[in-house]
C-alpha positions as CSV (number, residue, x, y, z in Angstrom):
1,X,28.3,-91.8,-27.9
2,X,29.6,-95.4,-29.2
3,X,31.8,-93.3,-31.6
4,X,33.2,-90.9,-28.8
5,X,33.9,-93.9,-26.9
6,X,35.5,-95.4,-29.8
7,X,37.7,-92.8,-30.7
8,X,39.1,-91.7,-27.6
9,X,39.9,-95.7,-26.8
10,X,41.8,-95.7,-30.5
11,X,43.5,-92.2,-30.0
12,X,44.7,-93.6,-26.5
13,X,43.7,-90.3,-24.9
14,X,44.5,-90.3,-21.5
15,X,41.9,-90.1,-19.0
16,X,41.8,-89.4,-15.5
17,X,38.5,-91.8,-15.0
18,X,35.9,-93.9,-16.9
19,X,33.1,-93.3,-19.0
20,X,30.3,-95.4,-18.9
21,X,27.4,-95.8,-21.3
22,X,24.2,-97.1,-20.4
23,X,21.5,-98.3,-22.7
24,X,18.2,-99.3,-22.0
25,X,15.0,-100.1,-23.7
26,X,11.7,-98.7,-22.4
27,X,13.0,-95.2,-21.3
28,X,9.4,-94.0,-22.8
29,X,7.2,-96.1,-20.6
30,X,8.9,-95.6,-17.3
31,X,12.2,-97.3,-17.2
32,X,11.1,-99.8,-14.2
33,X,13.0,-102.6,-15.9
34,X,15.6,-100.0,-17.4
35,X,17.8,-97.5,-15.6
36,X,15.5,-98.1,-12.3
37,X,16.4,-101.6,-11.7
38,X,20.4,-100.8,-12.7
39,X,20.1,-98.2,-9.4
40,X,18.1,-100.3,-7.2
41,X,21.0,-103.1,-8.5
42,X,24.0,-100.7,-7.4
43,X,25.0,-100.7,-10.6
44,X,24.9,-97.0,-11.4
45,X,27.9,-95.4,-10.5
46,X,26.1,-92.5,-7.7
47,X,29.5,-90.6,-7.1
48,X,30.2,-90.2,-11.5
49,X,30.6,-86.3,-12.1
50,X,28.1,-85.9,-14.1
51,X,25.6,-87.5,-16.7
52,X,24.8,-86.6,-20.3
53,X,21.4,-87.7,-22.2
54,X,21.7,-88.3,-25.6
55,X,18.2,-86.2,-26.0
56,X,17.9,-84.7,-29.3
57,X,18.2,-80.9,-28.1
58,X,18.7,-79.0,-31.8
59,X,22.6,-78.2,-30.3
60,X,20.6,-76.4,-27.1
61,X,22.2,-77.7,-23.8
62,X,19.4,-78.6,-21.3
63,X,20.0,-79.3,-18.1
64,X,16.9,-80.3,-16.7
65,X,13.9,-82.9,-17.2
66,X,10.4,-82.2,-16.2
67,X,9.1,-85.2,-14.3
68,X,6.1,-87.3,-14.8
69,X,3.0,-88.9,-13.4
70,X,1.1,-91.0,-16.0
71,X,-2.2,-93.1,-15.2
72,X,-4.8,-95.5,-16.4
73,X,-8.1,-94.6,-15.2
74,X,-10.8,-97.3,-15.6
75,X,-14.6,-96.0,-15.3
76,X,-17.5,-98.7,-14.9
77,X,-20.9,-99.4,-15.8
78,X,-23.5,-101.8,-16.9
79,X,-23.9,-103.8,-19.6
80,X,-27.1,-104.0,-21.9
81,X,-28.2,-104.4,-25.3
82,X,-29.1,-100.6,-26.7
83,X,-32.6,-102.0,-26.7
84,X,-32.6,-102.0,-23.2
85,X,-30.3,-99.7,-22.5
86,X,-32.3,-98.4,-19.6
87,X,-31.8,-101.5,-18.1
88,X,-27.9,-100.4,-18.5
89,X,-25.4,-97.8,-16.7
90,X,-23.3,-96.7,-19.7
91,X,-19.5,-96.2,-19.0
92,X,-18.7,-94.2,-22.2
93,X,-20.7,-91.1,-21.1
94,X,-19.8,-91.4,-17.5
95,X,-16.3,-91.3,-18.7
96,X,-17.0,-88.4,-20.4
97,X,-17.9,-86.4,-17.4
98,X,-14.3,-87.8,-15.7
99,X,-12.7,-86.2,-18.6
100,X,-14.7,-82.7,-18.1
101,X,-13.2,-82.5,-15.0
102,X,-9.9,-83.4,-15.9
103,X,-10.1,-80.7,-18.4
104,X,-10.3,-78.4,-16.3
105,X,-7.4,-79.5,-14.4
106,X,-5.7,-79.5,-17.4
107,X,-6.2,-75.8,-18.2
108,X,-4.7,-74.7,-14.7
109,X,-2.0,-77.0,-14.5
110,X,-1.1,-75.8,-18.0
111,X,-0.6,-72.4,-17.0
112,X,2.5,-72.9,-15.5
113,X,5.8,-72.4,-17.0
114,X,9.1,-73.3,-16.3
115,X,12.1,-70.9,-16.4
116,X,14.7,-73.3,-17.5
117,X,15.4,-73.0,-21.0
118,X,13.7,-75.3,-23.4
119,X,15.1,-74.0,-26.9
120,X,13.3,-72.8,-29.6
121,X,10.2,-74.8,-30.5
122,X,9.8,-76.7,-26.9
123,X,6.8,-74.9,-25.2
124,X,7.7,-73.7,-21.4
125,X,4.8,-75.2,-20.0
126,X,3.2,-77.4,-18.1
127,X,1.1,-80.2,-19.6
128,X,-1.2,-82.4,-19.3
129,X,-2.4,-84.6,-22.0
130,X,-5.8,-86.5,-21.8
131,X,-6.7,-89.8,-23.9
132,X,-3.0,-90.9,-25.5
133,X,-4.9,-94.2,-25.4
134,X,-8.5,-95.2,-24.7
135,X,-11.1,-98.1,-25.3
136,X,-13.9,-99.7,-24.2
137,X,-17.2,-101.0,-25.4
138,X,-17.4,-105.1,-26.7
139,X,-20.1,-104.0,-29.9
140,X,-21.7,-101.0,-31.1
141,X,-24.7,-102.0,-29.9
142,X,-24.2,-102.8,-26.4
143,X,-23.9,-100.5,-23.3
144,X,-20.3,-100.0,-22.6
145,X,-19.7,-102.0,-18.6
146,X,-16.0,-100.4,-18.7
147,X,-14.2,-97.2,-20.4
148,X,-10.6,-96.5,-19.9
149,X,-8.1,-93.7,-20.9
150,X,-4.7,-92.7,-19.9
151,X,-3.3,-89.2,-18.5
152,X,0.2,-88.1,-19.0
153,X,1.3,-85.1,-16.8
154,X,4.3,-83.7,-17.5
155,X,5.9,-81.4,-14.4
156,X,8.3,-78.9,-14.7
157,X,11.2,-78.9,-12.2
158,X,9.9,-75.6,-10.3
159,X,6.9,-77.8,-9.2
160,X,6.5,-80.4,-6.7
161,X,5.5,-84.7,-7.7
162,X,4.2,-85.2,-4.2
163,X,1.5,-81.9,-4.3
164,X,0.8,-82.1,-8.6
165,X,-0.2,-85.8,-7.7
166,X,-2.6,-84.9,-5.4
167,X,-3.8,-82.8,-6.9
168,X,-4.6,-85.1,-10.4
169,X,-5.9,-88.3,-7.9
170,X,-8.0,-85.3,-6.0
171,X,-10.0,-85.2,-9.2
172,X,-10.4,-89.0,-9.3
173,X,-11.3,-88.8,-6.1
174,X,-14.1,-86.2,-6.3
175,X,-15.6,-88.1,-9.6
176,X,-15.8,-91.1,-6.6
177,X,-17.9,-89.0,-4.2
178,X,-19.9,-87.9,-7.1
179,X,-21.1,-91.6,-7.7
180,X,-18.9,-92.5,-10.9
181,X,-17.4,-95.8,-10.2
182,X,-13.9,-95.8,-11.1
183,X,-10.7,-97.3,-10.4
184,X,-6.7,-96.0,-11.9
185,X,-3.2,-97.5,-11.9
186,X,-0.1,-94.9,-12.1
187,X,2.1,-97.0,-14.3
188,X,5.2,-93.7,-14.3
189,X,5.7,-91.9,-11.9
190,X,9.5,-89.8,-11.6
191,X,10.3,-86.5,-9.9
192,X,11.5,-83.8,-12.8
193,X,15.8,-82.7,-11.9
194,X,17.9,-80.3,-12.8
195,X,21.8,-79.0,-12.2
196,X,23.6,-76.2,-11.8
197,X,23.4,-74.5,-16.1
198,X,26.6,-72.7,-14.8
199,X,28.6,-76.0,-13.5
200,X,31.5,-77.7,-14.9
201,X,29.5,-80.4,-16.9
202,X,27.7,-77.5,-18.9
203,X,30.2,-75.6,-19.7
204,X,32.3,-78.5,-20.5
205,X,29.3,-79.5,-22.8
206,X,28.3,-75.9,-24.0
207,X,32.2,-75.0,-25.3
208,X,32.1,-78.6,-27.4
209,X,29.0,-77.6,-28.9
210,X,30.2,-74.4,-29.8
211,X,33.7,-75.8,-31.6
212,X,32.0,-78.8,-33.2
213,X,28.1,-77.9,-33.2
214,X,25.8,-79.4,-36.2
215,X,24.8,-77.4,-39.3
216,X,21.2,-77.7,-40.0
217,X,20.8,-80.2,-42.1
218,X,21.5,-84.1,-41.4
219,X,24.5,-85.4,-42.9
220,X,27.1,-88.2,-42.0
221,X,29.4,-85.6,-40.9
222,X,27.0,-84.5,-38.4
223,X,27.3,-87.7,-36.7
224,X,31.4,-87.5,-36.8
225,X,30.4,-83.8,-35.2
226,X,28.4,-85.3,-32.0
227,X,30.7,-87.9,-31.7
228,X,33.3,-85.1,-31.6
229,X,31.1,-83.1,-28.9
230,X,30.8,-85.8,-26.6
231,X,34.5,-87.1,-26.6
232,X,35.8,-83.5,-26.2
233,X,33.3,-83.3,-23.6
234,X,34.5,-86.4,-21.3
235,X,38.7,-85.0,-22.0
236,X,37.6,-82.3,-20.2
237,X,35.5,-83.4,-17.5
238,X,37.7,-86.5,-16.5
239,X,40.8,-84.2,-16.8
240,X,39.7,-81.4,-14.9
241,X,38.8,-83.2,-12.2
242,X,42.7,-84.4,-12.1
């Protein structure tokens, strides 16, 4: 994108508008302190015609993101040393039966399926992943007072952030009645978006793929290619909108 914006600003190309790049840092873990703050700042421009993610996509133009509610879920016990570990209330195994339900959410929640087009080797579905990170325990021979994990669910744009978050803190909820103590923090939390795969942004971006799209194999002139696809890309937008 750097080398689009570069080479339109050297070949003086005429543009009816501005192209603004925005980079920022913890995309992966939420964007609070990223793109977030720059809207809650005014500092995105809401009226732009349209916004491009430099996502690799293998030349396949998407044009929607699945949303995503991602937790820490702490479980709690008592400690003991394993001599007396009847004396104990051990957070490890009650953990474990947090998960089993989870699992099972998990296996429905995975059975749905988006019909926006993903590209070839991006599964369709749903997910929901269990245990990206976990820990607990102070020694291997003392009852664990406190377990945690983390749930990442992934939702595709057909479904709705309000009800598939009920539904996961539902669970939590039920582990609760059933006597496990627990406690979670949702640390991302995002509704999924799409646009219009037939609107002028996609077909702007769709014909520069096709004119300037990557072989398959990684080379410098790749990189002159993308750059390519996305200056070709903002001529056309900015123009067309003349």
């Amino acid at each position: 994108m750097l080398y689009a914006i570069l080479a339109l600003k050297q070949l003086k190309v005429d543009l009816n508008g501005k192209i603004r790049l925005t980079l920022v840092p913890n995309e992966e873990t939420g964007g609070t302190d990223g793109t977030a703050w720059l809207a809650q700042h005014g500092l995105l421009d809401s009226d732009a015609l349209g916004m491009l993610l430099a996502e690799p996509t293998s030349g396949v133009v998407w044009n929607a993101n699945r949303g995503a509610i991602s937790l820490r879920v702490r479980v709690f016990g008592k400690s003991a040393h394993v001599g007396l570990q009847h004396q104990g209330e051990n957070a490890f195994e009650r953990m474990h039966m947090v998960v089993a339900k989870l699992w099972k959410l998990k296996h429905e929640v995975e059975q749905h399926t988006t019909k926006c087009g993903a590209g070839s080797g991006h599964a369709s579905n749903s997910t929901l992943m269990l245990g990206g990170e976990s820990g607990g325990g102070t020694n291997f021979n003392v009852v664990p007072a406190e377990c945690w994990f983390t749930v990442d669910r992934r939702i595709n744009p057909e479904e709705n952030l309000a009800a598939e978050k009920a539904r996961l803190l539902d669970v939590l909820e039920s582990c609760k009645r059933d006597g496990i103590p627990l406690e979670w923090e949702v640390f991302q939390e995002g509704a999924s978006s799409a646009c219009d795969k037939d609107g002028l942004l996609g077909e702007a971006l769709s014909q520069s793929v096709r004119s300037h799209g990557p072989n398959e194999y990684v080379d410098l002139r790749r990189i002159v290619a993308t750059a390519a696809i996305y200056a070709v890309t903002a001529i056309e937008m900015l123009n067309a909108s003349a």
